[in-house]
Backbone as CSV, one residue per row, in Angstrom:
resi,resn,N_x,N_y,N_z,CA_x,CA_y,CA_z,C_x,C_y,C_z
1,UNK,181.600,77.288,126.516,182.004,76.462,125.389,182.631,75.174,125.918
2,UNK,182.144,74.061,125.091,182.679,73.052,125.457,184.600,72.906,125.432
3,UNK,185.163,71.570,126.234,186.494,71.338,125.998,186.557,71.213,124.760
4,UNK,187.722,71.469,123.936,188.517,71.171,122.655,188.702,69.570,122.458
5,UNK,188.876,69.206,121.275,189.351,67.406,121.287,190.308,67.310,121.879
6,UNK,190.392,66.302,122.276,191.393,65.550,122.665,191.912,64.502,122.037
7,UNK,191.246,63.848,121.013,191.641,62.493,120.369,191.713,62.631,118.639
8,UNK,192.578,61.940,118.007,192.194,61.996,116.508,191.126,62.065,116.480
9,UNK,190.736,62.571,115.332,189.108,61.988,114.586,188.222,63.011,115.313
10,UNK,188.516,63.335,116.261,186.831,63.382,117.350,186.475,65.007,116.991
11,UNK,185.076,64.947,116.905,184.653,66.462,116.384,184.774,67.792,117.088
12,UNK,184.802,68.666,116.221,185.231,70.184,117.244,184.331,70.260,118.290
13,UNK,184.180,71.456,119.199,184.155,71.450,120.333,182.528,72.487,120.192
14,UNK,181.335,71.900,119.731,180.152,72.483,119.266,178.980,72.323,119.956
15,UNK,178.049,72.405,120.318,176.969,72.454,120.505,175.544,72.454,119.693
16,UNK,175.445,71.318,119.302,174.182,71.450,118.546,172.735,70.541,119.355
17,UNK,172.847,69.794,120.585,172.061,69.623,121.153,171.346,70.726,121.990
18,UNK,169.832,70.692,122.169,169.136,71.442,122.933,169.549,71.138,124.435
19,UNK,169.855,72.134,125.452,170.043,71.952,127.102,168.519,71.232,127.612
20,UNK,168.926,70.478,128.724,167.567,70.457,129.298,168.197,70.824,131.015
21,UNK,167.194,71.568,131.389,167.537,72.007,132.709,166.627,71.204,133.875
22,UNK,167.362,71.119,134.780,166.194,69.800,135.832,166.820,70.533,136.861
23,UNK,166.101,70.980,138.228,166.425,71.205,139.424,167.591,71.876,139.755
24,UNK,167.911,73.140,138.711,169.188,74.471,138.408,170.394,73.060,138.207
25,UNK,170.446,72.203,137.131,171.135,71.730,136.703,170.897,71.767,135.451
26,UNK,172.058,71.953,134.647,171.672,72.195,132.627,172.462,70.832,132.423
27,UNK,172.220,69.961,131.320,172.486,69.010,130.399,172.828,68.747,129.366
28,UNK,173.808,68.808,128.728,174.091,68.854,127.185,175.254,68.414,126.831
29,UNK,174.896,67.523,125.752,176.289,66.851,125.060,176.793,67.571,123.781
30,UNK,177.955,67.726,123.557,179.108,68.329,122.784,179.421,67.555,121.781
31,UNK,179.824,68.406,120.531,180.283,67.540,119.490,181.309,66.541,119.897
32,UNK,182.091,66.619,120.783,183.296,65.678,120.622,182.877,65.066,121.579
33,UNK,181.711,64.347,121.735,180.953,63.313,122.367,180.979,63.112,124.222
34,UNK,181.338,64.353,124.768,181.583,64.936,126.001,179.961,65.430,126.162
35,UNK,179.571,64.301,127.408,178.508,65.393,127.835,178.601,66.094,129.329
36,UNK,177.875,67.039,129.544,178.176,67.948,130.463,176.913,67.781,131.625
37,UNK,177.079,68.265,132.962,176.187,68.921,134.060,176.872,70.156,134.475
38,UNK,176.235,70.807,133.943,176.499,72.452,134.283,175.572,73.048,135.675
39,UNK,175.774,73.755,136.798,175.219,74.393,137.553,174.802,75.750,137.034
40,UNK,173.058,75.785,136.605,172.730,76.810,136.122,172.431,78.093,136.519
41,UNK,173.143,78.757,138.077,173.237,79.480,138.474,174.859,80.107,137.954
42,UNK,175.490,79.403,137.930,177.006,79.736,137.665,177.759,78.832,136.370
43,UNK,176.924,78.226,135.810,177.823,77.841,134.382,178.945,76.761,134.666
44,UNK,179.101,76.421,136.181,180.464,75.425,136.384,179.792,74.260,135.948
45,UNK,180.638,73.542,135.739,181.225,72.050,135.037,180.747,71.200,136.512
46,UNK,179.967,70.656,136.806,179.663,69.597,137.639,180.214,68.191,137.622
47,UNK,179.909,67.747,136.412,180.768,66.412,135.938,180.821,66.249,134.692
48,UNK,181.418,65.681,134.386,181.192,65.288,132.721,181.514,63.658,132.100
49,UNK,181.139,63.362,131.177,181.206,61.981,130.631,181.789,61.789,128.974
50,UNK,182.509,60.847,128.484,182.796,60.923,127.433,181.542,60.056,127.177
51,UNK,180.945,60.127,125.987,179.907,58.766,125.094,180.193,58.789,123.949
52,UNK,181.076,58.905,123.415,181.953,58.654,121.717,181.375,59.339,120.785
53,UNK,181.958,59.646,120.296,181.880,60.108,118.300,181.647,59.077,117.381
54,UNK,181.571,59.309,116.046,181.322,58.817,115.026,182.712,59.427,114.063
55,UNK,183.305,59.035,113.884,185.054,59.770,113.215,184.205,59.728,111.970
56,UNK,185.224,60.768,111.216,184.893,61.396,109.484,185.325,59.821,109.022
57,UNK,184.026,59.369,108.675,184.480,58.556,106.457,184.022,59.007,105.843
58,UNK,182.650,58.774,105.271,182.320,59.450,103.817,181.422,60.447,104.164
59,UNK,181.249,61.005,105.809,180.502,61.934,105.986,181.282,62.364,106.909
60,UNK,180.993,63.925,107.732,181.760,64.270,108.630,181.497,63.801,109.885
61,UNK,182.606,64.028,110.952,182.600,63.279,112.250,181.279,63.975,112.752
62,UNK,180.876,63.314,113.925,179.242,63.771,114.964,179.753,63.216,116.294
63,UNK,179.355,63.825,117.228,179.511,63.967,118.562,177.856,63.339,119.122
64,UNK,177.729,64.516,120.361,176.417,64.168,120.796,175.361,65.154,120.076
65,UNK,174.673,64.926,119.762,173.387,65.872,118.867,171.851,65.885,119.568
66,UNK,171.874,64.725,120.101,171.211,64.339,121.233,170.623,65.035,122.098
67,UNK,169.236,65.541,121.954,168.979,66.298,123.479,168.598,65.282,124.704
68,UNK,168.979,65.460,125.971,168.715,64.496,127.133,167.336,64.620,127.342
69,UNK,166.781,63.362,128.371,165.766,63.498,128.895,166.160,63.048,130.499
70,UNK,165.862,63.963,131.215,166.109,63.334,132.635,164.495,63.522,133.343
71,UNK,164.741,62.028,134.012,163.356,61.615,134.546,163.959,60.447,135.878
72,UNK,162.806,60.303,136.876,163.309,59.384,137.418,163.327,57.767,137.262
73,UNK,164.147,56.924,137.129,164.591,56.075,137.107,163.497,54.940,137.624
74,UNK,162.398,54.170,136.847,161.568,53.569,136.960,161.186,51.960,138.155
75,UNK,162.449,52.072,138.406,162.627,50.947,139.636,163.492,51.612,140.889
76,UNK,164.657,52.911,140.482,164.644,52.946,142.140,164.513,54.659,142.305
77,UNK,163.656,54.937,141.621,163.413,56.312,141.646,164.631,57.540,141.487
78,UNK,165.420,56.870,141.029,166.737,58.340,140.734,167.045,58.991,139.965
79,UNK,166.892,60.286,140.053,167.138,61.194,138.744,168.167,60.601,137.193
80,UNK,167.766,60.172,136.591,168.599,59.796,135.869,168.448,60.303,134.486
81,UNK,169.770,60.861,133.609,169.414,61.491,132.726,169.565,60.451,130.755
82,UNK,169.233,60.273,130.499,168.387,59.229,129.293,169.413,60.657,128.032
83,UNK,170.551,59.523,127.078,171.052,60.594,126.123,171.646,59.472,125.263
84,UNK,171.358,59.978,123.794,172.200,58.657,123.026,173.614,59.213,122.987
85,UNK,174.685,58.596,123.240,176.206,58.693,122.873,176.065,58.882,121.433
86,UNK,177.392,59.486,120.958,177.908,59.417,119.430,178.704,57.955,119.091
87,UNK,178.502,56.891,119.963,178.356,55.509,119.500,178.006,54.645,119.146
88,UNK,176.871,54.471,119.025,175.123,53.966,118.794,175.000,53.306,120.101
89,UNK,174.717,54.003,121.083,174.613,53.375,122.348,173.483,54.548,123.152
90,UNK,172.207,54.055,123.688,171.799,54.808,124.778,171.866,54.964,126.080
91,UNK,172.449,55.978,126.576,173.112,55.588,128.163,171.994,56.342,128.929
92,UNK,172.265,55.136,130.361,170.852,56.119,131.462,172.031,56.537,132.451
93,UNK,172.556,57.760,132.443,173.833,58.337,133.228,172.898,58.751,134.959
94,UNK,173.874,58.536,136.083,172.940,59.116,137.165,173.327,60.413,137.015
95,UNK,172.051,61.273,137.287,172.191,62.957,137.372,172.836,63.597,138.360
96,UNK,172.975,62.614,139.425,174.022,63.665,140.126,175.796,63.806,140.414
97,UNK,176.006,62.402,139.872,177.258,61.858,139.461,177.873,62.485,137.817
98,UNK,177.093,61.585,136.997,177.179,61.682,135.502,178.238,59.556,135.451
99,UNK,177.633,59.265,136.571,178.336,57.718,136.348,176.946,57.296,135.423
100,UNK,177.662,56.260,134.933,176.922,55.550,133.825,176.179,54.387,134.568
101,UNK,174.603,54.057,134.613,174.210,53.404,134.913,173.621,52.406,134.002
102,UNK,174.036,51.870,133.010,173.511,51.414,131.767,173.747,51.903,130.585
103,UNK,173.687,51.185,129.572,173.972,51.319,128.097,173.494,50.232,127.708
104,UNK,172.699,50.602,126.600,172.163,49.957,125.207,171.812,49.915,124.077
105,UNK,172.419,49.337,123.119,172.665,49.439,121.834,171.343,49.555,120.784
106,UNK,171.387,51.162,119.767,170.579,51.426,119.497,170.635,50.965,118.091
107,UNK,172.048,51.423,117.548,172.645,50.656,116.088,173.894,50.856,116.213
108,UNK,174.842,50.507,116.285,176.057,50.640,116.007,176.319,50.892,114.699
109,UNK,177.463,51.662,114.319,178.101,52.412,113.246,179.035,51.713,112.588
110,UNK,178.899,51.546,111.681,180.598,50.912,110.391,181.572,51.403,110.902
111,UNK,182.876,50.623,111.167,184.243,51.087,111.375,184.257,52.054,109.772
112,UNK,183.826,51.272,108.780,184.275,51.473,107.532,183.447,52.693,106.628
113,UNK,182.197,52.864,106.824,181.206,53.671,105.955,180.279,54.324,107.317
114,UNK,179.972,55.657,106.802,178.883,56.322,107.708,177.655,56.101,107.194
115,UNK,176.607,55.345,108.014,175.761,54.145,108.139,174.927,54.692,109.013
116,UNK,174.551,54.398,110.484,173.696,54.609,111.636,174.213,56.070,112.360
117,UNK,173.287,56.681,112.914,173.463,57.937,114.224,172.398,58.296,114.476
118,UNK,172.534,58.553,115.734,171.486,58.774,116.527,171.435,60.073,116.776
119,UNK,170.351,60.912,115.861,169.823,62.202,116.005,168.961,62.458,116.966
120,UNK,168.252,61.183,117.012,167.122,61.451,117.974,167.293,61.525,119.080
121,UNK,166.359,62.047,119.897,166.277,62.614,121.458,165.487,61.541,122.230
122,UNK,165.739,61.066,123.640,164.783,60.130,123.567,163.175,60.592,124.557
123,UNK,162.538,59.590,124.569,161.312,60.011,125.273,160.844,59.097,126.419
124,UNK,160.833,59.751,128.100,160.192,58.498,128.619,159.042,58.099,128.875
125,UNK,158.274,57.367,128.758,156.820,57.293,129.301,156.594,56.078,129.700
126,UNK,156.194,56.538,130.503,155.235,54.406,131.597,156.193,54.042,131.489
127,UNK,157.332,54.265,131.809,158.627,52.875,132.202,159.315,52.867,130.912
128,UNK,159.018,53.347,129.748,159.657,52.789,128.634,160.166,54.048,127.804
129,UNK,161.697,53.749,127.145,162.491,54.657,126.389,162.216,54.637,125.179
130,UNK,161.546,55.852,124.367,161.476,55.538,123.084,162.273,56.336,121.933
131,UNK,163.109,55.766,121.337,164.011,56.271,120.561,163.870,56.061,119.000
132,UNK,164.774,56.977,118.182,164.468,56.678,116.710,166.142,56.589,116.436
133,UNK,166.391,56.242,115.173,167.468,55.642,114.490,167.739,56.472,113.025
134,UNK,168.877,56.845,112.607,168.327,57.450,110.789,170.207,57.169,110.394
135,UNK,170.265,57.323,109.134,171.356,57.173,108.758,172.238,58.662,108.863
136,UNK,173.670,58.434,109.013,174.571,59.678,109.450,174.237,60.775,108.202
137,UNK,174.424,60.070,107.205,174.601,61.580,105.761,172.688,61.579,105.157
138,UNK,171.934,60.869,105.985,170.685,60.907,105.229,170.682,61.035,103.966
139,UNK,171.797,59.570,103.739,171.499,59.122,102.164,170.713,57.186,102.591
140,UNK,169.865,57.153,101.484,169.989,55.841,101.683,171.081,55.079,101.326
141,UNK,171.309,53.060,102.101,171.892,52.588,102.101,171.906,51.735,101.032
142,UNK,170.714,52.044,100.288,170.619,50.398,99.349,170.288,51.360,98.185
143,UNK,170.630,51.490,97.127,170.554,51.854,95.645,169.725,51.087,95.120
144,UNK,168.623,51.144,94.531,167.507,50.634,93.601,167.676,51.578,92.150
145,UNK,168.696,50.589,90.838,168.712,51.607,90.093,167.644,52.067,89.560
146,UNK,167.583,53.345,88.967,165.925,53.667,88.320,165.244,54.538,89.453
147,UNK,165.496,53.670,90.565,164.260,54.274,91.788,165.042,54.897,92.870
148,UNK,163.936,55.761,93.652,164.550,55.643,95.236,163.408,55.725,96.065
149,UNK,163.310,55.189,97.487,162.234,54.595,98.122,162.065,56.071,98.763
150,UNK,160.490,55.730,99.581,160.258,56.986,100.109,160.861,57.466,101.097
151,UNK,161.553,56.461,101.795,162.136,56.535,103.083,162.973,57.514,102.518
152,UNK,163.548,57.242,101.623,164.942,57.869,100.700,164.681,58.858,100.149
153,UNK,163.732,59.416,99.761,163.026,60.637,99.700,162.552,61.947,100.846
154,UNK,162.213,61.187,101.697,161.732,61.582,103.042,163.206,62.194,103.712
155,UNK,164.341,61.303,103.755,165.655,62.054,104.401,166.223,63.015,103.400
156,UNK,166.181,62.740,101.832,166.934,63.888,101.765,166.428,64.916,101.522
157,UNK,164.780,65.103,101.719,163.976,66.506,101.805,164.188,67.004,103.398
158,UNK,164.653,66.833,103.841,164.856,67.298,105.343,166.310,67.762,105.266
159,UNK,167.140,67.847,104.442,168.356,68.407,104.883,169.395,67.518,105.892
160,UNK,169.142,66.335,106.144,169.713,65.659,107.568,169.678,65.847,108.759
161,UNK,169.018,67.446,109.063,169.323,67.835,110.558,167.677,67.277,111.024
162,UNK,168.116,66.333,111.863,166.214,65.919,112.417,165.599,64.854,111.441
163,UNK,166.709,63.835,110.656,166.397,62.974,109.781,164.961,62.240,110.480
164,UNK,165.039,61.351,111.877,163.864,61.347,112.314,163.250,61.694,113.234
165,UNK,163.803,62.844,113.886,163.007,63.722,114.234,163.810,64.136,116.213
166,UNK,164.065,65.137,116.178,164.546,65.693,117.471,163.838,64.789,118.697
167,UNK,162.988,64.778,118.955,162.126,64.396,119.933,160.272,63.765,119.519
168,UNK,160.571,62.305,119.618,159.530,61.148,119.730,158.239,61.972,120.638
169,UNK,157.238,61.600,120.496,155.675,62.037,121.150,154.978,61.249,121.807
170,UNK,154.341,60.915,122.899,153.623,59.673,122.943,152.400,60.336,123.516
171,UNK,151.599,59.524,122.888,149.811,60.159,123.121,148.898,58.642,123.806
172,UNK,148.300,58.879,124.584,147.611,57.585,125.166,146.127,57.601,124.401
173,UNK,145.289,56.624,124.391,144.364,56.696,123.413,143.513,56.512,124.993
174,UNK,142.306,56.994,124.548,140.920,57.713,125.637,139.857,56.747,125.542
């Protein structure tokens, strides 16, 4: 089980991302936005990283939900593991450290209203990260009285969990 919070706001101490295991190393980020390298022979704590939460406003707080992708690192070949933070930020962490080698902004979140989070998992292929975006409570943001768009239809038939989708696909055409 993950550490307990440590900070106001920040979410209990949960697991709702899938592990990914690379070379008897496991991967997984925690609700209270702690992600982990576990040694999957023995369960120890290798390193760990904070990548932020999303604090409770009009929806509840979120951590990491995020499953990783670790792949090697397209210019200097290093294991590096690919995970969105609970900040709207995608970090390429090195896998054998857990130091942060990059971050980039996928959407950032309202101080004020729960708006953007990153459910999605990302995907690498040919050099390139492909990620998706959905709103925290999978409500829409814009009210059309009378109506609601399909997009807006589409999230709240899904329940929110996997608004757009755990893990992106990429298919090459023949």
């Amino acid at each position: 089980m993950p550490a307990p919070p440590t900070m106001p706001g920040q979410p209990a101490a949960r697991l709702f991302a899938s592990p990914t295991v690379v070379g008897g190393h496991v991967y997984i980020g925690a609700g209270t936005g702690v992600f982990y390298a576990l040694d999957e022979a023995t369960g120890r704590v290798l390193w760990h990283q904070f990548l932020g939460f999303v604090p409770k406003k009009n929806c509840g707080a979120r951590g990491i939900d995020s499953t990783a992708t670790v792949a090697p690192d397209p210019m200097t070949g290093a294991l590096t593991v690919y995970v969105s933070g609970g900040d709207g930020y995608l970090y390429a962490l090195s896998a054998a450290t857990g130091a942060i080698v990059w971050k980039s902004v996928i959407a950032l979140p309202s101080p004020k209203v729960s708006d953007y989070y990153d459910w999605s998992s990302p995907t690498v292929s040919n050099g390139r990260i492909y990620m998706g975006v959905a709103s925290q409570c999978c409500w829409p943001r814009v009210a059309v009285p009378g109506r609601r768009s399909l997009h807006a239809n589409l999230l709240r038939s899904v329940r929110c969990r996997g608004c757009v989708g755990r893990l992106a696909s990429v298919h090459r055409r023949r």
